[in-house]
VOGU-3710 file (C-alpha; in Angstrom, 3 decimals, decimal comma):
1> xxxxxxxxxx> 42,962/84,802/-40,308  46,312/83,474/-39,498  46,945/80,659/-37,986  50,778/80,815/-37,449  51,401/82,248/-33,777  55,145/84,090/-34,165  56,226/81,423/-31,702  59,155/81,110/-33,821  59,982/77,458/-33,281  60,191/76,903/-37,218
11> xxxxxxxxxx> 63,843/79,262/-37,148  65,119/76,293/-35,093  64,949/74,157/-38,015  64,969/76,111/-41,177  67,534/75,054/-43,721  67,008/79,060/-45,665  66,707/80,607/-42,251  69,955/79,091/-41,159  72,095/80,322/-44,364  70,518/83,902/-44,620
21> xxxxxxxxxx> 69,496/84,437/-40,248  67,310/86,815/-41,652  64,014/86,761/-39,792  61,824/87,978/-43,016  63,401/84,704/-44,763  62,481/82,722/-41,911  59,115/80,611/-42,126  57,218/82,590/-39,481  58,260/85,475/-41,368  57,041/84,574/-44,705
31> xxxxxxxxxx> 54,804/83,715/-42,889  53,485/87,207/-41,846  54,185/88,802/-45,206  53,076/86,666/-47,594  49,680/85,191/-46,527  48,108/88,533/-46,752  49,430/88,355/-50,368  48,093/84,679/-50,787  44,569/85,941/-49,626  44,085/88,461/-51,715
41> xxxxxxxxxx> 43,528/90,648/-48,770  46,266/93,095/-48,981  49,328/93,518/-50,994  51,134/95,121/-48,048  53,005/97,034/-50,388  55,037/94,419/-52,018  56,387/94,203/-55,793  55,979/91,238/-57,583  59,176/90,783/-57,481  59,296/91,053/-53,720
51> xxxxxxxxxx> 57,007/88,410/-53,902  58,941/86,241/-56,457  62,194/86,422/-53,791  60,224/85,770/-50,930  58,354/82,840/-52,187  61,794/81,134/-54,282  63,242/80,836/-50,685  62,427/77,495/-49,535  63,692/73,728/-50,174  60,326/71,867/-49,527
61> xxxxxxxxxx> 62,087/69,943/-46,710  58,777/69,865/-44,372  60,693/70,875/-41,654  58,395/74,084/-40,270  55,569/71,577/-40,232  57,017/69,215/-38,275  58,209/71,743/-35,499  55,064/73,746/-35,602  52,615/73,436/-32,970  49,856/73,880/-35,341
71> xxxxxxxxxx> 51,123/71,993/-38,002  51,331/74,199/-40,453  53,459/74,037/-44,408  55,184/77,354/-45,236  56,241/74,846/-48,320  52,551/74,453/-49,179  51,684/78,385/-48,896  54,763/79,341/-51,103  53,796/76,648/-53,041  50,268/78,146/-53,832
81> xxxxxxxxxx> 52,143/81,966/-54,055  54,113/80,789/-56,350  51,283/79,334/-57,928  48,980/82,657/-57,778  52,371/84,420/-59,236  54,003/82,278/-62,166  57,573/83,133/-62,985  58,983/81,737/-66,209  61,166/79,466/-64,348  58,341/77,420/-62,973
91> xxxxxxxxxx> 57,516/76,397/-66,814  61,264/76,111/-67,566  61,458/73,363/-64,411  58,226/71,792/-65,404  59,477/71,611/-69,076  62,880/69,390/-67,671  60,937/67,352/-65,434  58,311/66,139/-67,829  60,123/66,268/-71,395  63,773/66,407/-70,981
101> xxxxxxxxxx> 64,504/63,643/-68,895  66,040/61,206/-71,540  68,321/64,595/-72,433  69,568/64,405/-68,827  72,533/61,788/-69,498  73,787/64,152/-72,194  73,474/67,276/-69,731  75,597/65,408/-67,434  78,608/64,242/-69,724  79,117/67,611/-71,190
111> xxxxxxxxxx> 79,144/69,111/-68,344  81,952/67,486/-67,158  83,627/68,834/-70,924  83,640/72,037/-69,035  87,243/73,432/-68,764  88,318/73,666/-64,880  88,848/76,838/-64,191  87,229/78,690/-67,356  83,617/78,424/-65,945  81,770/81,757/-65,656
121> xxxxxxxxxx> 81,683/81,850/-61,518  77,682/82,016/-61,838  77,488/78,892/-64,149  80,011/76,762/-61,068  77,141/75,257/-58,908  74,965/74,630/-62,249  77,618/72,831/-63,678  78,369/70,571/-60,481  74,890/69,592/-60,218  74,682/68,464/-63,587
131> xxxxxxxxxx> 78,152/66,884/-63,362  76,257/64,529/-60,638  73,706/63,363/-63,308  77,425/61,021/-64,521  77,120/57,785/-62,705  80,520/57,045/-61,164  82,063/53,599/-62,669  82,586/50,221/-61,230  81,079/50,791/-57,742  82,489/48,248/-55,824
141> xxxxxxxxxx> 79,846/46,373/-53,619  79,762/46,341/-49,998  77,710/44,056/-49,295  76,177/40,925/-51,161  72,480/39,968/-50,020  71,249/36,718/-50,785  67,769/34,881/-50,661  66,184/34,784/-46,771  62,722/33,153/-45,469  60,829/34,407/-48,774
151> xxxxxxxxxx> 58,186/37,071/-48,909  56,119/38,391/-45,690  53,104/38,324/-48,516  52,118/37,378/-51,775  50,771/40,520/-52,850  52,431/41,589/-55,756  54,518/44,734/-55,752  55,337/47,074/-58,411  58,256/49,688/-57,917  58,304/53,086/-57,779
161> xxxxxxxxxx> 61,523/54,576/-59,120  61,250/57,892/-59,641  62,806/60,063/-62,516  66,273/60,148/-61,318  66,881/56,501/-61,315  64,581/56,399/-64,489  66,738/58,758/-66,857  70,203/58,313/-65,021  70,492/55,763/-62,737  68,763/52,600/-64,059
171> xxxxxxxxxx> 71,102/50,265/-62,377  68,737/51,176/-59,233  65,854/50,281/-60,750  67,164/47,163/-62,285  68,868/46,208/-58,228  66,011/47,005/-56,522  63,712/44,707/-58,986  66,597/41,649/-58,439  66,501/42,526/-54,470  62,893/42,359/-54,280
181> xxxxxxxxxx> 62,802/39,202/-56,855  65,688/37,632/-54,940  62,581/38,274/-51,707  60,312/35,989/-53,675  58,023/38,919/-54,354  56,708/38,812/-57,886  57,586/42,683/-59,769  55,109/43,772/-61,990  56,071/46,164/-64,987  56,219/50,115/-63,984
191> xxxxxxxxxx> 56,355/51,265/-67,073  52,875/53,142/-66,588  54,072/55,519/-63,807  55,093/58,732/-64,354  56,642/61,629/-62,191  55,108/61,023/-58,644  54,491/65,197/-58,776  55,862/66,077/-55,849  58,235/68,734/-57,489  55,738/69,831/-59,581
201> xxxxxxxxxx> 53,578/71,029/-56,255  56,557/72,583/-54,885  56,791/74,668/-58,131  53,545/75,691/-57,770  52,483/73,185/-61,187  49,326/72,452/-59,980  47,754/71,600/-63,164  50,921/69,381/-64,199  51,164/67,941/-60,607  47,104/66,562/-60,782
211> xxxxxxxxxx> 47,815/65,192/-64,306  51,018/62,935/-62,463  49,302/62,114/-59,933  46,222/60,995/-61,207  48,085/58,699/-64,164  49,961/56,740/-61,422  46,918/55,915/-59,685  45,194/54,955/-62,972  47,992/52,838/-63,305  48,179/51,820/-59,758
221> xxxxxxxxxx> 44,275/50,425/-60,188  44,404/48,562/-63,319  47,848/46,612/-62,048  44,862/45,733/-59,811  46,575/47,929/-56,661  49,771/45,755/-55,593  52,360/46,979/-53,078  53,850/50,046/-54,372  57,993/49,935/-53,456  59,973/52,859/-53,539
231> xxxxxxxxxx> 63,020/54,031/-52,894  63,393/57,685/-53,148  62,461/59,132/-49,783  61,184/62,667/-51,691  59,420/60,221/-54,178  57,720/58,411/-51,353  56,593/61,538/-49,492  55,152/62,757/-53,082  53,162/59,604/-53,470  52,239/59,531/-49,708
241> xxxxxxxxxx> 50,882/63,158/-49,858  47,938/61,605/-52,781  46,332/60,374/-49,721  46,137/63,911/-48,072  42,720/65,145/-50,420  43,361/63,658/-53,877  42,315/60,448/-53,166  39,047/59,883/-51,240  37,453/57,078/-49,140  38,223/53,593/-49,793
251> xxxxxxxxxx> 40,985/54,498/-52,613  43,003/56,971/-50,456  43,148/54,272/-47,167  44,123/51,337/-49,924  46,961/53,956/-51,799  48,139/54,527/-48,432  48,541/51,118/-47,072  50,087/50,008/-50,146  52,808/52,288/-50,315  55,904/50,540/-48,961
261> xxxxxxxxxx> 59,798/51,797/-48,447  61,740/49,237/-50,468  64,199/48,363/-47,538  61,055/47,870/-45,693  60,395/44,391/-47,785  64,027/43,384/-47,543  64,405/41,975/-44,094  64,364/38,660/-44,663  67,334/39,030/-46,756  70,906/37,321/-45,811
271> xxxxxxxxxx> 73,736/39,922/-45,457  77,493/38,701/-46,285  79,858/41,420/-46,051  82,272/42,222/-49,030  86,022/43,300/-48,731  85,381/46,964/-50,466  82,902/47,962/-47,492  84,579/50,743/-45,159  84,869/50,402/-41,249  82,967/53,427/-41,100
281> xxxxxxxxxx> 80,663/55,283/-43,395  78,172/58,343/-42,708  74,686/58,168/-43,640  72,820/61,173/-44,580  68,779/60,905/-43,285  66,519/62,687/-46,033  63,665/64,995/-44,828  61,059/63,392/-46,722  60,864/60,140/-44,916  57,816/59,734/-42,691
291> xxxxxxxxxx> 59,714/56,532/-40,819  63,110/56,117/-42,395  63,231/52,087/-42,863  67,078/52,372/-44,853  68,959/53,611/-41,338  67,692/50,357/-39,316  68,096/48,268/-42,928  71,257/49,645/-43,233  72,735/49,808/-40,083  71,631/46,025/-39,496
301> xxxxxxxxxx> 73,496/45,045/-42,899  76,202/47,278/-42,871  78,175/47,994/-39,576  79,888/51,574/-39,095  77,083/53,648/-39,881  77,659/57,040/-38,735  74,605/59,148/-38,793  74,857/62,524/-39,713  73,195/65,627/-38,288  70,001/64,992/-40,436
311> xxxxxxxxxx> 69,940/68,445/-42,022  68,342/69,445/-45,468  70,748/68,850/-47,991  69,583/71,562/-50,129  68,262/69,537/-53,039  64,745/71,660/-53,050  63,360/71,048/-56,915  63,095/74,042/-58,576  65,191/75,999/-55,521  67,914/74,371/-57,951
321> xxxxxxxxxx> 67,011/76,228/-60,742  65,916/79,882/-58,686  68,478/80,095/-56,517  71,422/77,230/-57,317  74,230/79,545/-54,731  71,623/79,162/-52,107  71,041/75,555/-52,685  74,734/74,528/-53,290  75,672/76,253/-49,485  73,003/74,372/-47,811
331> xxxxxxxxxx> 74,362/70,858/-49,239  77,992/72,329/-48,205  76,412/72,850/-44,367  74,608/69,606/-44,404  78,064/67,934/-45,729  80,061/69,788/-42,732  77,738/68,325/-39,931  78,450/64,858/-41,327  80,494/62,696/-38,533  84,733/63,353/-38,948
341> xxxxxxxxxx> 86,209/60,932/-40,879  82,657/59,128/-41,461  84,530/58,475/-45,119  82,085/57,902/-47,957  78,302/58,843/-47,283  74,974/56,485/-48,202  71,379/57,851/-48,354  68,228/57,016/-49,561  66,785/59,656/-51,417  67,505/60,096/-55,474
351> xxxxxxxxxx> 67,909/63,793/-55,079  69,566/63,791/-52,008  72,211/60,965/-53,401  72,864/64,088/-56,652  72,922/66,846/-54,470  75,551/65,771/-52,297  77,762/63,879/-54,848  77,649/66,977/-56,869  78,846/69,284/-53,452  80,992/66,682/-51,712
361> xxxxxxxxxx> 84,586/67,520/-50,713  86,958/65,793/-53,389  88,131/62,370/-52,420  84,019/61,910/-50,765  82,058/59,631/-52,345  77,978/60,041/-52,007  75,985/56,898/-53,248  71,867/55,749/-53,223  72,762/52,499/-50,944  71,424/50,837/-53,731
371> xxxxxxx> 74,786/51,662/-55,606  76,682/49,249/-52,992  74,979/46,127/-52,596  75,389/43,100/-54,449  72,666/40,534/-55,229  72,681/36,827/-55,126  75,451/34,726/-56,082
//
């Protein structure tokens, strides 16, 4: 019945496994405990709420699947446990991720109202995270790109922006429109898309994560199927992942050929290099990227990258919400393997950009890359 062999190549790679080293916390080992559970073949003596602890554990990084032989998701079988065994919280992070988003802004700003130093100790790492939502002021560019050799097609693309840039940080949207613009491409409106419902499948939301997905593609076909651009590495891999079974046949090869990177479509652009840009800056490489097209962008625009170690930062959707300690020390581990003196840090993932900002030693900045480049002029 199971297809995981013990090999135990997943602990090498485990963002929970490497905070707790607790083999039972470990993918293999949730491995062995819970798919009985999932099967409805034995409880194996467990609680519900031994259930609930076990299956909370996890950031949806991929990672176990990409170091396992067989190529197997713990992320998708906690996924469908926590599924099979709702916890109020799942409705709670369903309920901010489809209705509360234009509320967001206001989370952030009075959080940062918050007396230092009068903060119940288990409201801290809540309170940072939603202290991130506040986009810092007057970003100083790095780097101003200008028209190149024009568009490597003229197939329309729309963009993909995801709910962070959409209730927060709109300035990305409205840069990556003028980049792509600036490219010759022509932008249709994406005012149709919703939540790409990645997060929602990672919550075990099935029934919310099939409505998402299917009213992006409905949107996706009657825009008559252009390029789709994004640039939220866990946004992509959401949208990528409609391929894997919800779309079929001709649909799901067309979905997946359209889907596009946004720094992918940006080559032709001409780089000039602005005064505020740092000798040397780290880069933090999100885990949801199938081929990370920002580190080559970047690094070919920007010299002085610094790549970090590439570890989870932490972010993990509703992990946030079910265990914020757990996620806040994996951001402070991924933040420690950064390069010394790398300075401020770029990435290219929405939720990695807040997870980090909110975690960051003072005196670090964390930004999208979007938040540092200049257009036209």
């Amino acid at each position: 019945m199971r297809g995981c062999t013990q090999c135990g190549e997943c602990l090498n790679v485990c963002p929970v496994f490497r905070q707790h080293r607790r083999e039972e916390f470990s993918p293999k080992g949730k491995r062995l405990l819970l798919e009985p559970v999932n099967a409805g073949i034995e409880t194996g003596g467990f609680s519900w709420d031994d259930v609930f602890t076990l299956a909370r554990l996890c950031a949806g990084c991929g990672r176990c699947k990409q170091a396992c032989a067989r190529k197997l998701s713990t992320a998708d079988l906690l996924a469908e446990v926590r599924a099979k065994h709702p916890h109020w919280t799942q409705h709670l992070w369903e309920l901010w991720i489809k209705r509360m988003g234009p509320l967001w802004p206001t989370v952030g700003f009075l959080a940062t109202l918050a007396p230092q130093g009068l903060t119940p100790k288990m409201l801290e790492t809540s309170l940072a995270t939603a202290k991130a939502l506040v986009a810092k002021k007057d970003i100083r560019p790095w780097v101003r790109l200008r028209g190149g050799d024009g568009p490597a097609e003229e197939r329309p693309v729309v963009l993909f922006s995801g709910c962070t840039a959409r209730n927060v940080r709109p300035q990305w949207t409205e840069k990556a429109e003028l980049l792509l613009e600036t490219c010759g491409y022509t932008v249709l409106d994406a005012a149709a898309f919703t939540c790409c419902g990645g997060t929602m499948h990672h919550a075990g939301q099935f029934s919310a994560m099939e409505t998402m997905r299917r009213a992006n593609v409905d949107a996706w076909n009657a825009m008559g199927r252009p390029r789709i651009a994004a640039f939220c590495a866990s946004c992509y891999h959401g949208l990528a992942e409609y391929a894997d079974g919800f779309l079929e046949g001709d649909e799901a090869a067309a979905w997946k050929k359209s889907l596009t990177p946004l720094a992918a479509l940006l080559g032709g652009l001409r780089a000039e290099t602005l005064a505020a840009k740092p000798e040397r800056y780290g880069y933090h490489q999100p885990c949801h990227w199938d081929k990370d097209a920002d580190m080559p962008f970047l690094a070919a625009i920007l010299p002085g990258l610094a790549k970090g170690a590439g570890i989870c930062c932490g972010m993990g959707g509703i992990l946030k919400m079910t265990d914020p300690d757990l996620s806040a020390a994996m951001a402070r581990t991924c933040l420690d393997t950064m390069p010394v003196d790398a300075g401020p840090i770029l990435t290219g993932c929405s939720g990695c950009a807040m997870q980090l900002a909110a975690f960051a030693p003072q005196g670090t900045d964390v930004f999208h890359w979007l938040d540092v480049v200049a257009c036209g002029g």
